[in-house]
C-alpha positions in Angstrom: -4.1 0.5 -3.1 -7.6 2.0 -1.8 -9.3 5.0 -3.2 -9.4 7.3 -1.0 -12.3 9.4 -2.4 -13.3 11.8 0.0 -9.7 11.7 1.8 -9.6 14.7 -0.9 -12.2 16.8 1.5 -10.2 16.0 4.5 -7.6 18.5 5.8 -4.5 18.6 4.2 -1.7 16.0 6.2 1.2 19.1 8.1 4.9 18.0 7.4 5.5 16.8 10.6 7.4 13.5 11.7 4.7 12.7 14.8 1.1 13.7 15.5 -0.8 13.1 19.1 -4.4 11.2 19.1 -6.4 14.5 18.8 -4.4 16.2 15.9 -4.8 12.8 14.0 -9.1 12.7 15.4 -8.7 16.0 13.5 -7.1 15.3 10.0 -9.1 12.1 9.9 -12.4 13.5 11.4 -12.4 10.4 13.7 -12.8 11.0 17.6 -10.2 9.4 19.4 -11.8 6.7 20.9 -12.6 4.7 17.4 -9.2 5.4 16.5 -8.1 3.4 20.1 -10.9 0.8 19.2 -9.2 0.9 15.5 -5.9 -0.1 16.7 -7.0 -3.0 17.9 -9.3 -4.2 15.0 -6.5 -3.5 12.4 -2.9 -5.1 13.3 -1.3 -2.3 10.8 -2.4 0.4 13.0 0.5 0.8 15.7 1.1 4.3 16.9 4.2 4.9 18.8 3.4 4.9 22.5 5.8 7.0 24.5 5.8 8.3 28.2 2.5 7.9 30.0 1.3 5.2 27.0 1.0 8.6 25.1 0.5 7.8 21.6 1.9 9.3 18.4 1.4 8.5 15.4 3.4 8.7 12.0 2.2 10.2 8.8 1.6 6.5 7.5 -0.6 5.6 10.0 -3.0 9.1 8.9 -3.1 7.7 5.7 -4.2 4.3 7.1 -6.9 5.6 9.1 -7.9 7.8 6.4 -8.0 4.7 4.2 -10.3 2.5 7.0 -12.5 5.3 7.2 -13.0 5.4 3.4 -13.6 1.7 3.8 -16.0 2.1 7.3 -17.7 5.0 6.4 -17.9 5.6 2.8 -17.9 2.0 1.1 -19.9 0.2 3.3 -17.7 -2.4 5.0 -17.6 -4.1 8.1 -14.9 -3.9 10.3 -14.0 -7.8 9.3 -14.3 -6.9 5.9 -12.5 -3.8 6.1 -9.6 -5.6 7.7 -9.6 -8.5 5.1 -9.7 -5.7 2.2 -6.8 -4.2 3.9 -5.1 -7.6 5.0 -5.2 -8.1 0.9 -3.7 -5.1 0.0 -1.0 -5.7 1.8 -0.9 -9.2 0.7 -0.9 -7.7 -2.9 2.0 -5.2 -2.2 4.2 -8.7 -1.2 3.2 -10.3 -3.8 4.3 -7.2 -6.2 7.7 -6.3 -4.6 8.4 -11.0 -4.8 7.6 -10.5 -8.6 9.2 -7.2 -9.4 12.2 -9.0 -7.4 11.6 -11.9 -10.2 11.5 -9.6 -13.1 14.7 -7.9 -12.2 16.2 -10.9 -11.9 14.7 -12.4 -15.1 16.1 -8.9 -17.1 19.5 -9.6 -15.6 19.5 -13.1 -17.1 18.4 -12.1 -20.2 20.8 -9.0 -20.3 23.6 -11.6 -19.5 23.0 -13.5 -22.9 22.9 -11.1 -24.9 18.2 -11.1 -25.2 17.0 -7.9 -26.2 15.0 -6.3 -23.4 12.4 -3.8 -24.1 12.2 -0.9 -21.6 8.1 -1.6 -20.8 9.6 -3.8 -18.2 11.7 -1.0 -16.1 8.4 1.6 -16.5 6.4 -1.5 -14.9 8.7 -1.9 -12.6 9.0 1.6 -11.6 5.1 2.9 -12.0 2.2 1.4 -10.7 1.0 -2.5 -12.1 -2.0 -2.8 -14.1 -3.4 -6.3 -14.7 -2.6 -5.2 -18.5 1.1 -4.2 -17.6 1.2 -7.8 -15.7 -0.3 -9.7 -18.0 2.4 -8.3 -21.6 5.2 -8.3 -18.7 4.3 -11.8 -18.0 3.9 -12.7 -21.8 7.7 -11.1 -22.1 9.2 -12.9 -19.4 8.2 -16.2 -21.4 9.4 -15.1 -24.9 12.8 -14.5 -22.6 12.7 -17.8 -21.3 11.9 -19.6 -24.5 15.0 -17.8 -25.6 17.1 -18.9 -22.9 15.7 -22.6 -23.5 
């Protein structure tokens, strides 16, 4: 999704299910008040609040703030653009789980007639997308479907 480039310098995330405001200041190297202003610039960042609006947060949302800092402190963004880059990403992850769903779909047809289906599509499907895996997985799908036509 987002390089997180010097998330490699930053301490090391424990195994742990919940983490309180300063341990997260700590493995992010954010004080806790941008990560309260944070929460309420970017709609993805919702720690659990529990007894005295305590808030704990899950080792998603470290990533997440590791990735806004990254975008805040080390590319350059704004907040609004930082929250339209991530807004995008997770507009791209839809987007990739609706056509993987299509794919899937699409190999099942083509399993069902009898097509030969090369195994690029299930290593697509199972690794991370490349425009270059999208675009031969795309130019497979239509072979299929001038098959099946």
């Amino acid at each position: 999704m987002l390089e997180p480039s010097h998330n490699a310098e930053l301490p090391e995330i424990p195994a742990k299910r919940y983490f309180t405001i300063g341990e997260v200041s700590e493995l992010c190297e954010v004080k806790p008040h941008v990560l309260r202003y944070w929460e309420q610039e970017f709609s993805q960042l919702k720690p659990v609040k529990r007894r005295g609006n305590r808030r704990y947060y899950q080792r998603q949302d470290v990533i997440l703030i590791r990735q806004i800092r990254t975008l805040l402190y080390e590319q350059g963004f704004t907040i609004g653009g930082a929250r339209q880059r991530m807004v995008g990403a997770a507009n791209l992850l839809t987007e990739d789980s609706v056509f993987k769903q299509d794919i899937s779909a699409r190999r099942a047809n083509a399993a069902v007639v009898g097509l030969p289906v090369t195994g690029q599509i299930s290593s697509a499907i199972s690794g991370q997308m490349t425009s270059q895996l999208l675009r031969e997985m795309i130019e497979e799908v239509e072979e299929a479907l001038h098959h099946l036509s």
